[in-house]
C-alpha positions, 0 to 999 in steps of 0.5 A: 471790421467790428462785430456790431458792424455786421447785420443778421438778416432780420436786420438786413430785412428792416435796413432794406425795408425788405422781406427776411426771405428776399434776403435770403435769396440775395445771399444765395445768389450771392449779391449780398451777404456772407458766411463768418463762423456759420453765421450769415452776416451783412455790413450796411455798406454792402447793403448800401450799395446794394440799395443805390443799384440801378433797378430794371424797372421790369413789366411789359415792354413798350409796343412800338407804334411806328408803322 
């Protein structure tokens, strides 16, 4: 790959429209990111696809109204 294909995190950040620190928190859950001469790198097909995951909406379940 070339070297202008790779995104820092603050990069990544903006590409996301995310925080540096949320980054950061992917890269050591190891979702996204890695380790090339010391330095945390991203490509953007990475973040890519990331971005198109299916997302768990979260929050309380639904109270079953069966009864």
């Amino acid at each position: 790959m070339d070297e202008d294909q790779y995104l820092n995190a603050v990069q990544a950040a903006e590409y996301l429209g995310v925080k540096r620190q949320r980054i950061y928190q992917l890269a050591d859950e190891g979702v996204i990111g890695r380790k090339i001469a010391g330095y945390l790198v991203f490509t953007r097909q990475e973040l890519d696809a990331y971005r198109n995951q299916p997302k768990d909406k979260g929050g309380r379940p639904k109270k079953d109204r069966a009864k």
